[in-house]
N, C-alpha and C positions, 0 to 999 in steps of 0.2 A: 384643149381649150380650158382655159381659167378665170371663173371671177374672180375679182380682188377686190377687196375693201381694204380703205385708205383711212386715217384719223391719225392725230397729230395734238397736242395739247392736251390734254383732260384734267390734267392738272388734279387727280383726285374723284373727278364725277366719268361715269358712265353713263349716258344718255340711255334709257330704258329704250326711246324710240329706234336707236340704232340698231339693237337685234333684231328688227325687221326691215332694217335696210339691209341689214347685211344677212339676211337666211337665206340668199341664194348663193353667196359667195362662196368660193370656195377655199381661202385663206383671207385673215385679215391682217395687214400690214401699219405698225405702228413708228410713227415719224419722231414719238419722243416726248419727251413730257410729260409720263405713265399719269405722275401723282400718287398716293396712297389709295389702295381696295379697287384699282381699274384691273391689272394684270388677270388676276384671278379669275372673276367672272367674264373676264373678256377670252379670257381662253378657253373656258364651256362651252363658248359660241363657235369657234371655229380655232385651226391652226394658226398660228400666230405667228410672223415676222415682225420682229421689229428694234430700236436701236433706244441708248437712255438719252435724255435730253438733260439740260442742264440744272435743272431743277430736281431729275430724280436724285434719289437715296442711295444707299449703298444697296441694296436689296435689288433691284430693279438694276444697277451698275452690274450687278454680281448674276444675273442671270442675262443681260441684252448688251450688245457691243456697243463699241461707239458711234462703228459705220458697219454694212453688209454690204459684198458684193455677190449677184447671185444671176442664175436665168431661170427665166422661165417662158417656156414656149416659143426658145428661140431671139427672146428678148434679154438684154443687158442690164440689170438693175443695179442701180447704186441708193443706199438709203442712206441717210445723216442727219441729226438735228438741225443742224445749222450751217445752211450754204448759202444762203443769200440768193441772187437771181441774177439773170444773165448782163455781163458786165458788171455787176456789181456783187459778186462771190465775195465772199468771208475771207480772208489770208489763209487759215488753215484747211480750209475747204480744198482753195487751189494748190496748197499743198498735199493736201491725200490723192484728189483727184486722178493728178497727175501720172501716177500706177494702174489704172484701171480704164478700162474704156468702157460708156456706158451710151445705151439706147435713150432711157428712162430712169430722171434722177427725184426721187420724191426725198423729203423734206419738211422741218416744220418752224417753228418759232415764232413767226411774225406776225403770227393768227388769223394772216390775210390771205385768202385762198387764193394761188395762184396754178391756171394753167397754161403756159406759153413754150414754145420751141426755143431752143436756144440755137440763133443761126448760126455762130462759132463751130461751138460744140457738136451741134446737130443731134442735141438728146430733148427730149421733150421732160419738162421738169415740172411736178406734180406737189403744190403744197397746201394740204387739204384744208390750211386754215387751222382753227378751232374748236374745239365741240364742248370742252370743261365751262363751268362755272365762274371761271376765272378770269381774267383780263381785260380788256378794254373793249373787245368785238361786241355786237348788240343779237350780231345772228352765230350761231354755230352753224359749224359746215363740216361735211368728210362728203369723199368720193367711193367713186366704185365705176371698174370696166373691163372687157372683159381683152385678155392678151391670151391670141391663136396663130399658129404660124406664122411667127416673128411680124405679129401687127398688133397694132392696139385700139381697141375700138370699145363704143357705145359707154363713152364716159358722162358718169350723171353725179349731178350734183345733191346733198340731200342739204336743206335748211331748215333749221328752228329757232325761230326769236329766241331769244333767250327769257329767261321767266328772273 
């Protein structure tokens, strides 16, 4: 069994509240969008997956890929900044895709938290929204759940107005 924590955007802030959302995780997974001074202390907190989004540096480019393809617990994961959403996927999306087969495709960009099945595909697609300082969203949001013997469950939502 493994928790996961999910966040996506930060654009530069780390939510101090998030290290206690995520103290029982047991990896946290990043969708992209690091920003400057996130990586660092986000990885004191736990081990780290995660991909650059299009806003990071060459620093954050130079240590996180563009996409991962990985399992765990029997689950298929595909991670990428920018994929869009079922029927309506990014072009280059549906180009990488296409080499990999996945269970569960998390994601970020659009700041808007999305979690839906994709009935196509038949991956369930996880995009945690927002949590940085930055953008147009009013609430931040990241997820967390836990995936055990190729299942995935007990996904929660964590929100905070933005200040």
């Amino acid at each position: 069994m493994k928790r996961i924590g999910i966040l996506s955007d930060t654009h530069g802030f780390l939510n101090p509240a998030l290290a206690n959302f995520f103290a029982n995780c047991d990896e946290i997974w990043h969708a992209g969008d690091w920003g400057s001074d996130v990586a660092e202390p986000l990885e004191k907190l736990k081990p780290i997956k995660g991909v650059y989004g299009n806003i990071d540096g060459q620093s954050i480019r130079n240590t996180y890929p563009e996409y991962l393809h990985f399992e765990v617990e029997g689950i298929k994961v595909f991670m990428i900044h920018i994929a869009g959403y079922p029927q309506h996927y990014a072009p280059s999306f549906r180009n990488i895709i296409k080499n990999y087969k996945a269970d569960l495709l998390i994601c970020g960009h659009s700041h808007i938290l999305r979690v839906m099945k994709d009935p196509i595909n038949n991956w369930l697609l996880i995009n945690p929204g927002a949590c940085g300082n930055n953008g147009f969203q009013k609430v931040n949001t990241a997820v967390r759940l836990i995936i055990s013997d190729g299942k995935m469950s007990d996904l929660e939502v964590w929100e905070q107005k933005r200040t």
